[in-house]
N, CA, C and O atoms as a MOPAC input file, in Angstrom:
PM7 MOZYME 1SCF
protein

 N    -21.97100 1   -18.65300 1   -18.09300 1
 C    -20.72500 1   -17.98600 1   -17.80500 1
 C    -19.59600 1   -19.02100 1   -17.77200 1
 O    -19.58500 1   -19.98600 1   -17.00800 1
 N    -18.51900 1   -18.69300 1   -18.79000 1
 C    -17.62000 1   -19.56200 1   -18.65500 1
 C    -16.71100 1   -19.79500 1   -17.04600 1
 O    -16.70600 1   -18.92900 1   -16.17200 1
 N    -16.21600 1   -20.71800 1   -16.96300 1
 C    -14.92600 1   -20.84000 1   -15.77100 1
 C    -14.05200 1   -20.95900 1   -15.87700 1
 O    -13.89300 1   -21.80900 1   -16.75300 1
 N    -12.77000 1   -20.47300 1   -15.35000 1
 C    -11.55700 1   -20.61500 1   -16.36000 1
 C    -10.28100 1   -20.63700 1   -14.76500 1
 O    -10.59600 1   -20.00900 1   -13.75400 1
 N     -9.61000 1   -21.03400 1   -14.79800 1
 C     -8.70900 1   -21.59500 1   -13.98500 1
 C     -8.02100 1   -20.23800 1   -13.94800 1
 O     -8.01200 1   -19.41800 1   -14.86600 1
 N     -7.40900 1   -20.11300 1   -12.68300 1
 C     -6.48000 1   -18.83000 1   -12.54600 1
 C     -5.13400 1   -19.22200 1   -11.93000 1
 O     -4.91600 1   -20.34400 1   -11.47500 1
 N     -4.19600 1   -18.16400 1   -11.94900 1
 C     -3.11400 1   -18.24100 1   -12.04100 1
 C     -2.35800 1   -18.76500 1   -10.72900 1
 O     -1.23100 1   -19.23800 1   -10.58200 1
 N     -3.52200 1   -18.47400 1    -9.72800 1
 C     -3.18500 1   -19.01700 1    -8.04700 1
 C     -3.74000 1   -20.61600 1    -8.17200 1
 O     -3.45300 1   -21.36300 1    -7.23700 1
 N     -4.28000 1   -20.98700 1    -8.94800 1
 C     -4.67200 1   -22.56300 1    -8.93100 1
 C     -3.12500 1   -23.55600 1    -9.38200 1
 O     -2.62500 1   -24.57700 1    -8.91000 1
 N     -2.82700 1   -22.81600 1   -10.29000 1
 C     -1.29900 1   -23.19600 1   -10.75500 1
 C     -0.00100 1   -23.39800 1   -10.16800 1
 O      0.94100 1   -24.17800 1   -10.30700 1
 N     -0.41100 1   -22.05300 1    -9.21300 1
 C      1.03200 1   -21.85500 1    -8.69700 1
 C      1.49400 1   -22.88800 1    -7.52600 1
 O      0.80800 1   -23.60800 1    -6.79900 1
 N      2.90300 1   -22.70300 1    -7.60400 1
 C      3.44500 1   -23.48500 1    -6.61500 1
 C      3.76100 1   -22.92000 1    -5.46400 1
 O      4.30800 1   -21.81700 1    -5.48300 1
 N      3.51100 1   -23.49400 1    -4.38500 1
 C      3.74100 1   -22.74000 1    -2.76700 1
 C      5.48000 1   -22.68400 1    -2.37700 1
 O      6.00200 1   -22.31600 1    -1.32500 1
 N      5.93700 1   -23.04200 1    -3.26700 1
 C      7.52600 1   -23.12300 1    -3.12400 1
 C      8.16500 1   -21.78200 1    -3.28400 1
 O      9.06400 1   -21.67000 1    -4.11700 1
 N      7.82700 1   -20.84400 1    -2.63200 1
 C      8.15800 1   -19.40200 1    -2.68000 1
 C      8.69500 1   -19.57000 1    -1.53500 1
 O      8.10700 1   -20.01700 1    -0.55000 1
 N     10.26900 1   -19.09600 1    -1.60100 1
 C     10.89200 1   -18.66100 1    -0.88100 1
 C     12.08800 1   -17.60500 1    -0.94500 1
 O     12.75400 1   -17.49800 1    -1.97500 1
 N     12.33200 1   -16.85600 1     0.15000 1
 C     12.97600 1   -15.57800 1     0.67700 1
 C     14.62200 1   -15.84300 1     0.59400 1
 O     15.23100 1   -16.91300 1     0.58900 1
 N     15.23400 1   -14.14300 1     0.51600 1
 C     17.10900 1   -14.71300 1     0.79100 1
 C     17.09700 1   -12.86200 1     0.80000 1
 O     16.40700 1   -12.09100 1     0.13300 1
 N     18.19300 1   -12.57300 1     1.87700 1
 C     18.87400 1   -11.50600 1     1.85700 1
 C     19.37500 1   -11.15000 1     0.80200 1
 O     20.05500 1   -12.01600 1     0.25100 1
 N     19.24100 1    -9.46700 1    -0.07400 1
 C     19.87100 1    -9.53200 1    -0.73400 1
 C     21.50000 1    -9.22800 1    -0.91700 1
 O     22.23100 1    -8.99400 1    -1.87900 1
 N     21.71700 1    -9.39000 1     0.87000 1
 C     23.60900 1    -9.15300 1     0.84300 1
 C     24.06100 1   -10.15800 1     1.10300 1
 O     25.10800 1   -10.25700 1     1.74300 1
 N     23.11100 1   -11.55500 1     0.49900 1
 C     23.49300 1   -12.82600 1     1.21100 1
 C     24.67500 1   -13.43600 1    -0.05600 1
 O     24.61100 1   -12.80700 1    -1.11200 1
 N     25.58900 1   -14.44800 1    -0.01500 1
 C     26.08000 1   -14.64700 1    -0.29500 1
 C     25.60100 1   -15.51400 1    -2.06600 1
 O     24.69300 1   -16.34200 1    -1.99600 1
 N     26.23300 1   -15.26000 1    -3.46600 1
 C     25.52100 1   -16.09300 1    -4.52700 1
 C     25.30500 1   -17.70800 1    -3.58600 1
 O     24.20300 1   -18.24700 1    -3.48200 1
 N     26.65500 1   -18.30800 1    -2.94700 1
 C     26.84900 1   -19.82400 1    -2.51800 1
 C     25.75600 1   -19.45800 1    -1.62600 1
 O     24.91100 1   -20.07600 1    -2.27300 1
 N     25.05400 1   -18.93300 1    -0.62400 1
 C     23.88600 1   -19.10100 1     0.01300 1
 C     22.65600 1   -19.46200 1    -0.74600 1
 O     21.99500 1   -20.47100 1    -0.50100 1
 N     22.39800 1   -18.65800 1    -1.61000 1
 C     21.16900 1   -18.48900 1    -2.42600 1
 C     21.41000 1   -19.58300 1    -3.58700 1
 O     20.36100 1   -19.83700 1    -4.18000 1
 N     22.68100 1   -20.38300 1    -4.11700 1
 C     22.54500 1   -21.77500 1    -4.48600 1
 C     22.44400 1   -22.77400 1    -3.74800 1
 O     21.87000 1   -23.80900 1    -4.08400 1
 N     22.95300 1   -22.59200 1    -2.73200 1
 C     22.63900 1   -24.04300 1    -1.64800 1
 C     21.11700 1   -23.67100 1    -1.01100 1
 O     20.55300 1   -24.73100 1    -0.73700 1
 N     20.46000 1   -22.75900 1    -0.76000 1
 C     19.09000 1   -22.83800 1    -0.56500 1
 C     18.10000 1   -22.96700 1    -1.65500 1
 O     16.94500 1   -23.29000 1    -1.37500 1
 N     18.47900 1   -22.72900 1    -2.93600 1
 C     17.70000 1   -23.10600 1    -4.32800 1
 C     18.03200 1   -25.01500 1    -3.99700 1
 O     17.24400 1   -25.95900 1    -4.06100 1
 N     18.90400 1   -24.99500 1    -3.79200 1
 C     18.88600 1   -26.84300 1    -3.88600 1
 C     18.30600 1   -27.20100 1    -2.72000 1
 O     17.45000 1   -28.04100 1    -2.99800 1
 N     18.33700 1   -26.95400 1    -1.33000 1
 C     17.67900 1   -27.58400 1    -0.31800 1
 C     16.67200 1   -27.46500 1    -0.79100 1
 O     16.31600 1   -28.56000 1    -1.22700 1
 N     15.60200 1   -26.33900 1    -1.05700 1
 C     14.06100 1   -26.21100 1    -1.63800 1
 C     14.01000 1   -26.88200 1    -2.73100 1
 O     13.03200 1   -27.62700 1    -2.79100 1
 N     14.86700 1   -26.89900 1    -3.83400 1
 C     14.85600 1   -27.32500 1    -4.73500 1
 C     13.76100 1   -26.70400 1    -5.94600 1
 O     13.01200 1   -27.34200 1    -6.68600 1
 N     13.98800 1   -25.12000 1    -5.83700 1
 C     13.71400 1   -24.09700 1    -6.46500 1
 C     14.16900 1   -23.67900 1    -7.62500 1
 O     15.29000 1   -24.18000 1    -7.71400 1
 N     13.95200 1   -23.04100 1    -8.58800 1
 C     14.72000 1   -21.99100 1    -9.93400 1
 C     14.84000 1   -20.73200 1    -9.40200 1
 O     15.38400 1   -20.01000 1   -10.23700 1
 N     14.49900 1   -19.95900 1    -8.08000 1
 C     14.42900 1   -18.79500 1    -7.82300 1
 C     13.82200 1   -18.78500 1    -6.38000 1
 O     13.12700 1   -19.54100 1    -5.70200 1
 N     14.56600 1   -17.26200 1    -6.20600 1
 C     14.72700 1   -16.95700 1    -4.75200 1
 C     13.92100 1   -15.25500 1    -4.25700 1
 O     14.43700 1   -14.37000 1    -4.94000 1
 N     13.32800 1   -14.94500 1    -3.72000 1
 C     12.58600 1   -13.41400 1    -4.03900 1
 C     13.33300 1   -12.70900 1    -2.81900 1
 O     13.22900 1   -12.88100 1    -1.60500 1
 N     13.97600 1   -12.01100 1    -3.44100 1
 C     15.36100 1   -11.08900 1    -2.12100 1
 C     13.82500 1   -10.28000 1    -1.35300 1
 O     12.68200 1    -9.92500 1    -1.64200 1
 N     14.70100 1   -10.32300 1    -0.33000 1
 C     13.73700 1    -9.56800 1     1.09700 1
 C     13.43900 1    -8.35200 1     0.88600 1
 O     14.58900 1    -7.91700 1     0.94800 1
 N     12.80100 1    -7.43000 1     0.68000 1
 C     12.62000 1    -5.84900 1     1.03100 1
 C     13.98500 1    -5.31300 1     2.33700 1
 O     14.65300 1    -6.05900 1     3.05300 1
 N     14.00000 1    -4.62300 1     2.30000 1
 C     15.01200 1    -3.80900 1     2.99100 1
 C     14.37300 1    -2.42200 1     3.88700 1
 O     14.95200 1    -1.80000 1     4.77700 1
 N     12.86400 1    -2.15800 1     3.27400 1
 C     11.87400 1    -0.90600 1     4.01700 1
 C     11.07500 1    -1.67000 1     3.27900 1
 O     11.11800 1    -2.59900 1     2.47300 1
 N      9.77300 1    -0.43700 1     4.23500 1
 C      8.75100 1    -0.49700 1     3.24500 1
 C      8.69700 1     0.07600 1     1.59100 1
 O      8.24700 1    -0.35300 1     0.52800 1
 N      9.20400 1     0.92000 1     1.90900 1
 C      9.58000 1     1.76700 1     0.64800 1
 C     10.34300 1     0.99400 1    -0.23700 1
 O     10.30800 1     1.53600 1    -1.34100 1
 N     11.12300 1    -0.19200 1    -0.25300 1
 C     11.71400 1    -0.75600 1    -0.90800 1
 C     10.77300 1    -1.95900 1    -1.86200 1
 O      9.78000 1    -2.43200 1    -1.30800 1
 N     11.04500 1    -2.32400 1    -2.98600 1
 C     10.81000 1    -3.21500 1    -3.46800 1
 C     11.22200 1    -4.50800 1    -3.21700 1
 O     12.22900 1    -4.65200 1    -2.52500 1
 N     10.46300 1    -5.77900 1    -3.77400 1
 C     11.40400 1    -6.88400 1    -3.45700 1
 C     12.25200 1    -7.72200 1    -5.35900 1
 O     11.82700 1    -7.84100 1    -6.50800 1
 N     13.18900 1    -7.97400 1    -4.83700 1
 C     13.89500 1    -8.60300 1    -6.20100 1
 C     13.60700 1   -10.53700 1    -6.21700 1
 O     12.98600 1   -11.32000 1    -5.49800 1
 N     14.53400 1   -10.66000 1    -7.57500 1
 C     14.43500 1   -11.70800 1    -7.62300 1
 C     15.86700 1   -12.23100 1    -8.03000 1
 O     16.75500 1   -11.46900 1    -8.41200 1
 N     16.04000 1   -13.84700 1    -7.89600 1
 C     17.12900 1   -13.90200 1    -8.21100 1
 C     16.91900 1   -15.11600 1    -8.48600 1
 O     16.55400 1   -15.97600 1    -7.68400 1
 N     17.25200 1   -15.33100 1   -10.23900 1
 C     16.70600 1   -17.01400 1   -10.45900 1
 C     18.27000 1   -17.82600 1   -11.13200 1
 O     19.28100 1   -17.23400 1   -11.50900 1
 N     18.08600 1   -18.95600 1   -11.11600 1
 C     19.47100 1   -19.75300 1   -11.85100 1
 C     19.98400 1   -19.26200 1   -13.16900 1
 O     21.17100 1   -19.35200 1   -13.48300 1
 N     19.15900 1   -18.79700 1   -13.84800 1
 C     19.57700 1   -17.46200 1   -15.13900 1
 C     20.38500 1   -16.79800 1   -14.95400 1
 O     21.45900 1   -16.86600 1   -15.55200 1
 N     20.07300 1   -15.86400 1   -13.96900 1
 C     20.83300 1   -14.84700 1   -13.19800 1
 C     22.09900 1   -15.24300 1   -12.63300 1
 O     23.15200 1   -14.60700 1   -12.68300 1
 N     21.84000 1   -16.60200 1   -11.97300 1
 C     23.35700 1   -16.86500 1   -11.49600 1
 C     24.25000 1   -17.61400 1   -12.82200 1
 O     25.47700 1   -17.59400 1   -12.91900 1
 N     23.64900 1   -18.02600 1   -13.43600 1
 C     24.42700 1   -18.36600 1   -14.50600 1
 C     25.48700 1   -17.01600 1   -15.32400 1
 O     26.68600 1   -17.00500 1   -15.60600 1
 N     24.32200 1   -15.92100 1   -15.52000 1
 C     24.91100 1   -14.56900 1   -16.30500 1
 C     25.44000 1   -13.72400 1   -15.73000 1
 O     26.05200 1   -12.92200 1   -16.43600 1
 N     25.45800 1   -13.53600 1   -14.45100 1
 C     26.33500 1   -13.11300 1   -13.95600 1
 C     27.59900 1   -13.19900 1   -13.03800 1
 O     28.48000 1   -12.38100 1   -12.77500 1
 N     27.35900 1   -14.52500 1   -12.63700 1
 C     28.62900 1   -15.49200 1   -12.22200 1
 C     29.33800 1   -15.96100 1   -12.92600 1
 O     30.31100 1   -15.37200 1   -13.39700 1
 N     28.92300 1   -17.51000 1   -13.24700 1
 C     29.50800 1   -18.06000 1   -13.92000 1
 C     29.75700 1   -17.93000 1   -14.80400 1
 O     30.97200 1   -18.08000 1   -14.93500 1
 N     29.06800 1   -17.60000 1   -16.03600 1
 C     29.64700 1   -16.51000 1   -17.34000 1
 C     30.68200 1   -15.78500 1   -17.33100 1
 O     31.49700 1   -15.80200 1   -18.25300 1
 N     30.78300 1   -15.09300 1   -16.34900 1
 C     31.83600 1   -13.92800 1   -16.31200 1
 C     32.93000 1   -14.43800 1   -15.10700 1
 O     33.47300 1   -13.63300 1   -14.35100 1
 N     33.15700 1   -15.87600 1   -15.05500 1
 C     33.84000 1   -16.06900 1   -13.69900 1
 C     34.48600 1   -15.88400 1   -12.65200 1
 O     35.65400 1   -15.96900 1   -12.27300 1
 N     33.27000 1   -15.55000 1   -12.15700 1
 C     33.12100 1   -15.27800 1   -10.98000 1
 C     33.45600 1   -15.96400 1    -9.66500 1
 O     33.60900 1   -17.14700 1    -9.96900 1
 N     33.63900 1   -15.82800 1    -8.41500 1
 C     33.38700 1   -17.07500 1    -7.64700 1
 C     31.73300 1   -16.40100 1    -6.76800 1
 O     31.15500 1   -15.35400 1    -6.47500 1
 N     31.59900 1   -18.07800 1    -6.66500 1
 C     30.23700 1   -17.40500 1    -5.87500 1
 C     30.47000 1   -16.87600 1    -4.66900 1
 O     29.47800 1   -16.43200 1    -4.09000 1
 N     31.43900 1   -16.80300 1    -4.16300 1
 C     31.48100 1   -16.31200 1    -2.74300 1
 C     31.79200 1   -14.78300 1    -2.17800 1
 O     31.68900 1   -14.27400 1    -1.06100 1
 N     32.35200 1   -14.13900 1    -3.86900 1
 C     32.43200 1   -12.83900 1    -4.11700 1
 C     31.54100 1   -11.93500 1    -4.62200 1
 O     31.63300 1   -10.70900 1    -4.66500 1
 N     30.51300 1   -12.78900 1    -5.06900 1
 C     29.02100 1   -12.15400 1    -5.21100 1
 C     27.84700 1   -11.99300 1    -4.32900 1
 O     27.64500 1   -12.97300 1    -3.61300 1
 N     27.10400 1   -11.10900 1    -4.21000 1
 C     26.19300 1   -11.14000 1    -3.31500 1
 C     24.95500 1   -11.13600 1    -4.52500 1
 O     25.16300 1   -11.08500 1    -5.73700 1
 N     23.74700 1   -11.19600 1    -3.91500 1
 C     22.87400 1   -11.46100 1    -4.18600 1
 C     22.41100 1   -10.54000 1    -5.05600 1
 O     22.08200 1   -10.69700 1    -6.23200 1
 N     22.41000 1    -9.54000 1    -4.37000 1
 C     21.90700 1    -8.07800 1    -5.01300 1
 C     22.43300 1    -8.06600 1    -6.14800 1
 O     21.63100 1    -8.23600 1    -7.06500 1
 N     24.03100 1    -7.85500 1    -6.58000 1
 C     24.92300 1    -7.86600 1    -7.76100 1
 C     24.07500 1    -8.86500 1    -8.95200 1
 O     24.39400 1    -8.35800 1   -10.02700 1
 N     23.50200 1    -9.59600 1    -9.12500 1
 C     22.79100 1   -10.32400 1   -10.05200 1
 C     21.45900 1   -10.57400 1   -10.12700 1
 O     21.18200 1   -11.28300 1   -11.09500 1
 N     20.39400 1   -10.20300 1    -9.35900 1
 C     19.15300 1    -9.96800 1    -9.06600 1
 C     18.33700 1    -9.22800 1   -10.01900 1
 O     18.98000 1    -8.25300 1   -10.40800 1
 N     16.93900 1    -9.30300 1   -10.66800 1
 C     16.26500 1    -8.54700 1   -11.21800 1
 C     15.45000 1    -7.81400 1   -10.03400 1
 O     15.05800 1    -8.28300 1    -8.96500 1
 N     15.32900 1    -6.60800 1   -10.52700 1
 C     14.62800 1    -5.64200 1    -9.50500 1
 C     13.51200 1    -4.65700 1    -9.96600 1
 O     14.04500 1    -4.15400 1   -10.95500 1
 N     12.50100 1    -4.18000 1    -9.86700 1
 C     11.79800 1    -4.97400 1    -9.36900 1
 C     11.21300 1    -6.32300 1    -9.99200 1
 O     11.24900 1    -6.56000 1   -11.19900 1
 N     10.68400 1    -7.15900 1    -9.05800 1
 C      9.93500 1    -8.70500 1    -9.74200 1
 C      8.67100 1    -8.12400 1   -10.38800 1
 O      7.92300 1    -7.17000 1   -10.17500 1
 N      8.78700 1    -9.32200 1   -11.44500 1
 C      8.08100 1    -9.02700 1   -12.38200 1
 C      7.08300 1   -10.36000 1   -11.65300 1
 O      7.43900 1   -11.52800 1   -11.50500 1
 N      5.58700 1    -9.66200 1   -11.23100 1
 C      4.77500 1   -10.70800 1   -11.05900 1
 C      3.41700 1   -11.01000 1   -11.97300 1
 O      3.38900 1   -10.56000 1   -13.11900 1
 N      2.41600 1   -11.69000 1   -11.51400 1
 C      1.37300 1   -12.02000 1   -12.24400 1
 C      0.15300 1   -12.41100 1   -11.20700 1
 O      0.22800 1   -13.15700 1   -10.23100 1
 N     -1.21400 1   -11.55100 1   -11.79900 1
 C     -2.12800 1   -11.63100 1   -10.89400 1
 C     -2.82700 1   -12.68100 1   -10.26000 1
 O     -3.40300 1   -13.36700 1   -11.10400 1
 N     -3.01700 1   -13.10800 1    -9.00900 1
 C     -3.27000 1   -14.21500 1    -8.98900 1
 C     -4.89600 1   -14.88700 1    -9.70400 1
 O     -5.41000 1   -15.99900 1    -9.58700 1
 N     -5.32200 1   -13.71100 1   -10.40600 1
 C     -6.83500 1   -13.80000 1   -10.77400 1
 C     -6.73300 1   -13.95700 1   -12.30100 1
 O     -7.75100 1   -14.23300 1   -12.93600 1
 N     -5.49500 1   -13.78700 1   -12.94800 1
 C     -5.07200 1   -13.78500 1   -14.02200 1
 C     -5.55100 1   -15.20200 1   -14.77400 1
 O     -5.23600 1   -16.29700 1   -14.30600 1
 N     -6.39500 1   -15.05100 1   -16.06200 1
 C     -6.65700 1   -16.62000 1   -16.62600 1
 C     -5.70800 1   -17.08800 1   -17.09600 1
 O     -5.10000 1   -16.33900 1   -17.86000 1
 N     -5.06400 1   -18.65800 1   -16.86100 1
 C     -4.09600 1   -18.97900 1   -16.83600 1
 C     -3.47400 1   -19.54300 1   -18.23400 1
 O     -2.40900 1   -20.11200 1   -18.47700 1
 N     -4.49700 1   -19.17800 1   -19.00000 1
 C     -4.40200 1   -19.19600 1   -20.52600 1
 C     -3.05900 1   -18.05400 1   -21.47000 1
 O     -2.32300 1   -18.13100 1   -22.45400 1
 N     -3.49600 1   -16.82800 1   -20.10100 1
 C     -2.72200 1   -15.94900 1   -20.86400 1
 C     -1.49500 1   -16.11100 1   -20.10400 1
 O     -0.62800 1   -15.36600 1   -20.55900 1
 N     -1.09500 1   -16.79800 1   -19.12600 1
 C      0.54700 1   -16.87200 1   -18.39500 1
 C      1.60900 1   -17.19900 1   -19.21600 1
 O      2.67400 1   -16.78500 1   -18.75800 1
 N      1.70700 1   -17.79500 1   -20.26600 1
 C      2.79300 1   -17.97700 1   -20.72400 1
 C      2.91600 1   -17.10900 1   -21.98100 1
 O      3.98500 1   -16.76600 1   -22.48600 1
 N      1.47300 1   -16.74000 1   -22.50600 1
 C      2.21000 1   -15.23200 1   -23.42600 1
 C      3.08900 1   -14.25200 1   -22.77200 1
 O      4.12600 1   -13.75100 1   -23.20700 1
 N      2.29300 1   -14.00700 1   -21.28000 1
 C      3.05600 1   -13.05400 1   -20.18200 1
 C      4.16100 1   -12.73900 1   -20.33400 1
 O      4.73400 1   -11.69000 1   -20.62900 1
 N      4.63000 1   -14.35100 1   -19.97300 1
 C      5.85000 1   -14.17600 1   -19.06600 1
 C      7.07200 1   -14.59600 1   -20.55300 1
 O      8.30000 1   -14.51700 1   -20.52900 1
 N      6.28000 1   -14.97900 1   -21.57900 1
 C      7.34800 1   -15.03500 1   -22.51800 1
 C      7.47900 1   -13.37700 1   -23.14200 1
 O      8.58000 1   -12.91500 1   -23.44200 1
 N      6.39500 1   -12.70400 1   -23.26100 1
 C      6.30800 1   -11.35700 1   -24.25200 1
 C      7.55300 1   -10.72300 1   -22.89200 1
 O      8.49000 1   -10.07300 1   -23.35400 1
 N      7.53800 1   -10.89500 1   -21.50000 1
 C      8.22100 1   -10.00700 1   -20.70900 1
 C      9.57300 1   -10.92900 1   -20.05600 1
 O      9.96500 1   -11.16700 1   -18.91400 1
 N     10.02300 1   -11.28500 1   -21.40300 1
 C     11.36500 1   -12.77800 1   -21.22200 1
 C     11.41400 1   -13.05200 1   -19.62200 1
 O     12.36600 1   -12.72800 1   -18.91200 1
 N     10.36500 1   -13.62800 1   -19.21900 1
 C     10.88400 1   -14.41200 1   -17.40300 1
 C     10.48200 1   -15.61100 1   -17.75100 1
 O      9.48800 1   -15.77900 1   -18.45700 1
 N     10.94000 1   -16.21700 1   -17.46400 1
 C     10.56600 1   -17.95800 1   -17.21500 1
 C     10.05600 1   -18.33300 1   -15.98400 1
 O      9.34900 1   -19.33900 1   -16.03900 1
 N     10.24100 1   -17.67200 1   -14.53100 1
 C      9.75200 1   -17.50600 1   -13.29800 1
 C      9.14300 1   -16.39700 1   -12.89600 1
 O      9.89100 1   -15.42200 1   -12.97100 1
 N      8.20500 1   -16.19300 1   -12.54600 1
 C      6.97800 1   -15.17200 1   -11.39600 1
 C      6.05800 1   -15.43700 1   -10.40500 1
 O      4.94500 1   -15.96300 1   -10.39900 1
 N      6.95400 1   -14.83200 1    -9.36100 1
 C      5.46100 1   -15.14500 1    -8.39200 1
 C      4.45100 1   -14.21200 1    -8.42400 1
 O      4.55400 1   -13.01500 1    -8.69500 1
 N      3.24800 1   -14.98000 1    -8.06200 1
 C      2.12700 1   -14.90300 1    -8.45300 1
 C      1.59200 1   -13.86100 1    -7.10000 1
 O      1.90000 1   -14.17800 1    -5.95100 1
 N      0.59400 1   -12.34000 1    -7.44200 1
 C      0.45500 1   -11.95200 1    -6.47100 1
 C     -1.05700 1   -11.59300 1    -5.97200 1
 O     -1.85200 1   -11.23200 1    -6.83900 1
 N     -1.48800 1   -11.67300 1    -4.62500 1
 C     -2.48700 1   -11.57100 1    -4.60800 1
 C     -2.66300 1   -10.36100 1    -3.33900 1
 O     -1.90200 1   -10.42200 1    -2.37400 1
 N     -3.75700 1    -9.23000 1    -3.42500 1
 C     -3.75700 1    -8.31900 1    -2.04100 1
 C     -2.46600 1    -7.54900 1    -1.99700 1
 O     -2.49200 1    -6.86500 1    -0.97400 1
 N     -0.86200 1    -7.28100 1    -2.95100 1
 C      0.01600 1    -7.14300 1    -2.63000 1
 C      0.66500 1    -8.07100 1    -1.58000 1
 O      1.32900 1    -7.71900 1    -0.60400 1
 N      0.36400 1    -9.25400 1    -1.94600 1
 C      1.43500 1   -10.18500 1    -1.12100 1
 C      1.86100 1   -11.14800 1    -2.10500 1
 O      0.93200 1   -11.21300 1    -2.91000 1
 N      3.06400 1   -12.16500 1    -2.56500 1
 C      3.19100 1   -12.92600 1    -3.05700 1
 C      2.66000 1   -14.65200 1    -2.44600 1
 O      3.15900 1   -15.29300 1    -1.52100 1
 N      1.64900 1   -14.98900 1    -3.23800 1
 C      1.13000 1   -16.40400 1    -2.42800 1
 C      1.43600 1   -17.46100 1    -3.13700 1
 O      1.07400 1   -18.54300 1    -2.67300 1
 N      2.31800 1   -17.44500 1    -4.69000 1
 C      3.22400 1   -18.66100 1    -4.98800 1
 C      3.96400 1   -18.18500 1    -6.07000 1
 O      4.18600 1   -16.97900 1    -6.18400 1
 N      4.46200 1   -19.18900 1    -7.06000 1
 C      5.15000 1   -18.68200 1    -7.80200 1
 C      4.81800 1   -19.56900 1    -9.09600 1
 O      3.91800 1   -20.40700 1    -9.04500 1
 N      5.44400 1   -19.39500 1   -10.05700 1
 C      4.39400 1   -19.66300 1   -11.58300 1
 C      6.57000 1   -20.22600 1   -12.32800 1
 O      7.54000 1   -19.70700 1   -11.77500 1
 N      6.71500 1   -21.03900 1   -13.27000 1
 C      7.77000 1   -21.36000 1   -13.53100 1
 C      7.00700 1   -22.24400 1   -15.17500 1
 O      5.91700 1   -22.79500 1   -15.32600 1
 N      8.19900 1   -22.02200 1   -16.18200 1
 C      7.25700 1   -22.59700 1   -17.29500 1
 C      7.37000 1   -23.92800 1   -17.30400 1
 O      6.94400 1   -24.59400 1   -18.24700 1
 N      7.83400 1   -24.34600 1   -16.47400 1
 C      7.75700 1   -25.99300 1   -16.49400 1
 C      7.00100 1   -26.28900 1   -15.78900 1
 O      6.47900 1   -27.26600 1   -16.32500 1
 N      6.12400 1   -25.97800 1   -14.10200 1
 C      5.41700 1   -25.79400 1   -14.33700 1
 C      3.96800 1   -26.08000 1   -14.75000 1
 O      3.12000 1   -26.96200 1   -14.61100 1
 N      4.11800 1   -24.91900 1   -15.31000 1
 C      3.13200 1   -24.37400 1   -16.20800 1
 C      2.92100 1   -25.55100 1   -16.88500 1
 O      1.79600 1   -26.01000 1   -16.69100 1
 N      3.91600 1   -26.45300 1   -17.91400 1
 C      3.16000 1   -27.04600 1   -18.70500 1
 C      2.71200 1   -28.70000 1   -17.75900 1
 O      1.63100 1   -29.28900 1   -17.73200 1
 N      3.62200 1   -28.94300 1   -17.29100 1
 C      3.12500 1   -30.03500 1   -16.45200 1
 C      1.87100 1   -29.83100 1   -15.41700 1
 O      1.34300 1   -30.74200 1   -14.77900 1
 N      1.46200 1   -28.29000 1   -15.38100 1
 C      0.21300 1   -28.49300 1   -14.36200 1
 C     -0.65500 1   -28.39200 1   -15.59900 1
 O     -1.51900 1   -29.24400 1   -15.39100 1
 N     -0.93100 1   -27.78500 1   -16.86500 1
 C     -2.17300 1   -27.75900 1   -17.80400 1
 C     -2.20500 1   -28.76500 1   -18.62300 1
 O     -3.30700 1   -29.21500 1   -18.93800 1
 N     -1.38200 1   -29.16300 1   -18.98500 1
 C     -1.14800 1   -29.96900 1   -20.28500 1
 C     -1.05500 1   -31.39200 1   -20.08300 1
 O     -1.48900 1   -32.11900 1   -20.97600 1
 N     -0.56500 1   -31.89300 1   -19.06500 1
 C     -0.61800 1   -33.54300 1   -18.62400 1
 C     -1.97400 1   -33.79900 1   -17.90300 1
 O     -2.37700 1   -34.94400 1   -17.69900 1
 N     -2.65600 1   -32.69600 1   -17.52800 1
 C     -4.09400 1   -32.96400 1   -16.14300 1
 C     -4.85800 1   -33.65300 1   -17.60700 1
 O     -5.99500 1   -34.12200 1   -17.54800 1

């Protein structure tokens, strides 16, 4: 029986949270303290989903369209729902994934909880340099 590396072996524990009525300048100055590409907006209920909000996003909908960040909130530029990836997933197929479904960032989920996050850089520096 073959063995094959999965998608939670990859991921990075650098998953972290942001309101999504928090300010764009919040959710860039906490991408730089972590020193993250992306931020996974909070649920709001249970019933609610959670979003995402990566430097893409603030690029296309801020700064593109100039904006100031302090007049944007989070929500206003966020993908909703996140697009994730199983954490049992062979990690062979992650970057067809996440390229066939244009993300460059996903956290990775396991039980319905998110336990890291997957980024294509990454990706190639954890398979390709080991």
């Amino acid at each position: 029986m073959e063995t094959f590396k999965k998608a939670k072996e990859i991921a990075s524990d650098k998953l972290f949270y942001i309101d999504g009525l928090a300010s764009v300048r919040d959710a860039i100055k906490l991408m730089k303290e972590k020193n993250v590409q992306a931020l996974i907006i909070q649920k709001r209920d249970n019933a609610d989903v959670n979003g995402i909000v990566t430097v893409n996003d603030i690029i296309k909908g801020v700064i593109i369209p100039n904006k100031t960040i302090d007049e944007v909130s989070v929500y206003e530029v966020m993908t909703k729902p996140v697009f994730s990836i199983s954490a049992h997933l062979n990690v062979k197929y992650v970057p067809r994934l996440m390229y066939n479904y244009n993300v460059r960032v996903a956290p990775v989920e396991e039980n319905g909880e998110y336990i890291g996050i997957i980024d294509y850089t990454q990706f190639l520096f954890t398979e390709i340099v080991e």
